[in-house]
C-alpha positions in Angstrom: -14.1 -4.4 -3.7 -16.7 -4.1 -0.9 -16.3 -4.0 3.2 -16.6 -7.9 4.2 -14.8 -9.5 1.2 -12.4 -11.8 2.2 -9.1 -11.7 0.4 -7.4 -15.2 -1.1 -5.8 -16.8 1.3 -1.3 -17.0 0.8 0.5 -19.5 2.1 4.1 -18.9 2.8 6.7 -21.7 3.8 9.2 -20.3 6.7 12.2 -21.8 5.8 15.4 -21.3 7.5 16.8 -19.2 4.3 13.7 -16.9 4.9 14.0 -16.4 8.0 17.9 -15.1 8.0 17.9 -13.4 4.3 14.8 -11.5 6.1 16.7 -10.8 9.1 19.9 -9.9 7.3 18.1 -7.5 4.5 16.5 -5.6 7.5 19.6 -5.2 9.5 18.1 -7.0 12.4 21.4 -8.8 13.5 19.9 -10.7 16.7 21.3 -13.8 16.8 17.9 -15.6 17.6 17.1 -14.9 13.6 20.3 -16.6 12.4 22.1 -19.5 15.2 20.0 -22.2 16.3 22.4 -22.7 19.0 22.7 -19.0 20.1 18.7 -19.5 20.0 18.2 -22.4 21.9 20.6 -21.0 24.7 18.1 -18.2 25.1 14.9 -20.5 25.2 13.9 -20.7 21.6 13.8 -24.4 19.8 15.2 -22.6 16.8 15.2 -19.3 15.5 12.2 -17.3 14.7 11.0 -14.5 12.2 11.7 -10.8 13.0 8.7 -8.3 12.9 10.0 -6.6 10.0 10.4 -9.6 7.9 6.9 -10.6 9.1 5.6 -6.8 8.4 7.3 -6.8 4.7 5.1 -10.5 3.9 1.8 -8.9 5.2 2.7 -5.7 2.6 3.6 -7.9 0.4 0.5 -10.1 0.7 -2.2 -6.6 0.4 -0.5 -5.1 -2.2 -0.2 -8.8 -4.0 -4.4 -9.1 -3.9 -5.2 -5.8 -4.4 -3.1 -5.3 -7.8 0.1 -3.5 -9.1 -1.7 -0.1 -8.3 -2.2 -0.2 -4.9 0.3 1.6 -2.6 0.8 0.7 0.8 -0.1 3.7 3.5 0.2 2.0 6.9 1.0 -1.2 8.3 0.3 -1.8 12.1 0.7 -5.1 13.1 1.2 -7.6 16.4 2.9 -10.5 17.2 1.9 -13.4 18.9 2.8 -17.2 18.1 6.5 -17.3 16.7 7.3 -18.7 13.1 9.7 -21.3 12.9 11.8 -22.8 10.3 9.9 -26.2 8.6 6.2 -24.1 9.5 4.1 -22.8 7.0 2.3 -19.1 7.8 -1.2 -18.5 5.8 -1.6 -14.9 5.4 -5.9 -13.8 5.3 -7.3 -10.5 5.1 -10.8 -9.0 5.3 -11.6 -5.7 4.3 -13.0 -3.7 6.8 -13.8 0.0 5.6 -13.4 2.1 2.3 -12.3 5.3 2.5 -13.4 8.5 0.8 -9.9 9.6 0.1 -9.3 6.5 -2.5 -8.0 4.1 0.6 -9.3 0.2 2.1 -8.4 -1.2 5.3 -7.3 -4.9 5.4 -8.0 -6.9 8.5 -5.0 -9.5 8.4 -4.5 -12.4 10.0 -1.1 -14.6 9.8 -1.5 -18.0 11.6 1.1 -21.0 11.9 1.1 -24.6 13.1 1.2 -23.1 16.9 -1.5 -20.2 16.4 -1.2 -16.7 15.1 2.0 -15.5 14.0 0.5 -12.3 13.4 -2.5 -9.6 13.5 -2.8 -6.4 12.4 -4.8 -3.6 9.8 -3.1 -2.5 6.5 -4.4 0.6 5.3 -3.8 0.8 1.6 -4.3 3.2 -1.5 -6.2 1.9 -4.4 -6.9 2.6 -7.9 -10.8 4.2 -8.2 -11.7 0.9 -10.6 -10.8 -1.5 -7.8 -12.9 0.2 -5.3 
């Protein structure tokens, strides 16, 4: 691994199941993440992803190109462009520094059919052979 190498892209599908089993395994009982109609009341065409099911899939995604030895250490991210049911969110990452201390940090970038979904940095501890 070297700063500038891009990471394989992951393409997720955001299907209505993922979007409230997400919601419903964090606790996040906002209606907007589980009835349409409560949703559309409010302004949203459908529900929409929480943050923490969004921040789980960008974990996921790292840890999933780095290898079974490397342990997440922080995750900050930002939302921007809401995922939908019926969208599809491709996950991208960069690395963007090695650390001393055994650590990378992952430039990630989550877009969908409306923009970016997500940005953020994942700082991550990794295995001396991967570095």
């Amino acid at each position: 691994m070297k700063v500038g190498e891009e990471l394989a892209p992951l393409e997720i599908a955001v299907t209505r199941t993922l979007i409230v089993a997400g919601a419903i395994a964090s606790r996040d009982y906002q209606d907007v993440h589980h009835d349409a109609e409560l949703a559309r009341e409010k302004g949203s065409p459908d529900i929409f992803m929480n943050i923490l099911t969004t921040n789980g899939l960008v974990g996921r995604y790292v840890t999933d190109r780095l290898g079974p030895s490397a342990v997440l250490r922080r995750v900050a991210i930002r939302l921007g462009a809401p995922n939908y049911p019926g969208d599809t969110m491709v996950l991208s990452g960069t690395v963007t520094a090695l650390g001393d201390d055994g650590t990378a940090e992952v430039k990630v970038v989550g877009t969908n059919g409306l923009g970016r979904h997500v940005t953020g940095t994942v700082t991550v501890g990794v295995p001396e052979e991967a570095v």
